[in-house]
N, C-alpha and C positions, 0 to 999 in steps of 0.2 A: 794480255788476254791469254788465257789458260783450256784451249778445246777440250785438252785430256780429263786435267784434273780437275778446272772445274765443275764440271759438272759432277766427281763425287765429291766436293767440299758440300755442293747445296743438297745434296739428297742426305747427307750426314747430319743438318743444320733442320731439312724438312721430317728427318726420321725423330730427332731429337724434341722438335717442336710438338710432335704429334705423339709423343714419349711411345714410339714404333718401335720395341725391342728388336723384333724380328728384320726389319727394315735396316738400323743401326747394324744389324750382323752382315747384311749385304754388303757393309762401304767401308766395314772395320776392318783389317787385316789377323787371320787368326791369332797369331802371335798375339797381338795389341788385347784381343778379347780374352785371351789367356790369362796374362796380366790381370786386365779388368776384375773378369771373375775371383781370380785368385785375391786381391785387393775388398771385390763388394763379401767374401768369405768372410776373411780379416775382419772388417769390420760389420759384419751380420746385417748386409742392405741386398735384398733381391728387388729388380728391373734394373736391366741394363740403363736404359736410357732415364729414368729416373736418378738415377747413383750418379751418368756424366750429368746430367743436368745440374747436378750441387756443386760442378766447376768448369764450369762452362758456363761461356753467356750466350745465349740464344738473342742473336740481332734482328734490331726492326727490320734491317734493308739488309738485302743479300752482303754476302762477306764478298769483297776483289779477290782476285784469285788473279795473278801473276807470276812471270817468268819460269814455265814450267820447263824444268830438264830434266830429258828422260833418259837412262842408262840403262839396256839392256832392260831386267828385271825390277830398278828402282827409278824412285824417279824424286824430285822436290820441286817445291812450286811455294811462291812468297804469299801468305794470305794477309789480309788485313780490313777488321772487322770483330765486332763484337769482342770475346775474351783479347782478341788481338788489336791493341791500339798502333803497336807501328806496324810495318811490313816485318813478318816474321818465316821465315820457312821454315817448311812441316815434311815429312819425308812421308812418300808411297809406295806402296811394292803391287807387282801384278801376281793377283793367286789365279791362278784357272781362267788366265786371258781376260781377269777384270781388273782394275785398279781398285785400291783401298788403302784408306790412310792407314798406317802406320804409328809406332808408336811415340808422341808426340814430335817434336820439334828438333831439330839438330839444331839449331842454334842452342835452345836449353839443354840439349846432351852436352853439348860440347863444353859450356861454360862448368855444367855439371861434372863430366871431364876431368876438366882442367883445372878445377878446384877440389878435388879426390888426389891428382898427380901430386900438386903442391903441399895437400897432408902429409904426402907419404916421405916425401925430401927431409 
């Protein structure tokens, strides 16, 4: 059970559902939306929540949201659901005394990582 996070995993999943741009900017970490835009640029796509919507799955039934650790300013928590078929952690950060995800997964950074380190050998 995740009290912190999840309740901004479902508000992320309910802004999505409802292609709620303005809503998605509440739960999304500015960094992450930076990215995004810079990205929906690149490829000439305006709505936020339409653009994650082409990789992302929006699930029937709420997404689990487990083992939240919080540090200071960041935090992770294990989801699993929809685009997430096993338990996956996603990292959070707090702007302005809110929580908001972050930009995807440290597990995928990491492997991401760690398969750039071994390029460069």
């Amino acid at each position: 059970n995740a009290p912190t996070l999840g309740p901004v995993v479902q508000a992320y999943y309910d802004a999505l559902k409802k292609k709620d741009d303005a809503a998605l900017q509440n739960v999304l970490a500015a960094s992450f939306i930076k990215k995004l835009e810079a990205d929906m640029k690149a490829e000439k796509k305006t709505g936020l929540a339409a653009y994650m919507a082409e990789s992302d799955t929006i699930p029937d039934k709420p997404v689990e949201v487990r083992n939240e650790k919080i540090s200071g300013d960041k935090a992770v928590a294990e989801l699993k659901g929809g685009a997430y078929l096993n338990w996956t952690a996603l990292s959070f950060v707090n702007e302005g005394g809110k929580w908001k995800l972050d930009n995807g997964s440290t597990e995928i950074q990491s492997v991401t990582n760690g398969s750039n380190a071994n390029k460069s050998k």
